[in-house]
C-alpha positions, 0 to 999 in steps of 0.5 A: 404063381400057380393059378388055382381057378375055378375049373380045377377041382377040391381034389386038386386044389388041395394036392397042390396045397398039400405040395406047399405044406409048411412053405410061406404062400401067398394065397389070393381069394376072390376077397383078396390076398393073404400070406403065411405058412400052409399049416394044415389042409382037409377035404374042404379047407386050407389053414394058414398060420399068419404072422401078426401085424400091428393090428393082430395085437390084443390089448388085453396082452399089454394091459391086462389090468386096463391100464399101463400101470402094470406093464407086463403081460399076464400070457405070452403074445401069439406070433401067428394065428390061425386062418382058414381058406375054404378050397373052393375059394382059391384063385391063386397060390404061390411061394414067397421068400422067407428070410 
């Protein structure tokens, strides 16, 4: 696991997020941890694509008419969505297994 603390700089934090870009993290911030792949870094933030639990669903995309009636989707369900970190926040990163 490497320590991001608050010592170390944006500069820094994000060269370390650049390293693992395209990699499944875990990343933990002072409101708590978060997993998925290193999308995307800027000068300010970092972008996770995490995957889609249970509660990630819409209902829309099951029922699109309100009801079960109609049982298919009307548009492709997302398997990841987007999150964004600001760097500042960063206390910790690390590498997770992904098979």
């Amino acid at each position: 696991m490497t320590n991001v603390n608050t010592i170390m700089s944006n500069a820094d934090k994000k060269k370390i997020c650049q390293q693992h870009m395209h990699r499944y993290v875990l990343v933990q911030t002072a409101e708590g941890w978060c997993d998925g792949f290193v999308e995307h870094v800027d000068d300010d933030m970092v972008y996770l694509a995490v995957p889609c639990g249970s509660d990630g669903m819409d209902e829309r995309v099951l029922y699109p008419y309100g009801g079960p009636i109609y049982p298919y989707p009307y548009y492709p369900r997302r398997r990841f969505f987007r999150r964004r970190f600001p760097l500042g926040a960063l206390l910790a990163l690390s590498l997770l297994p992904f098979f």
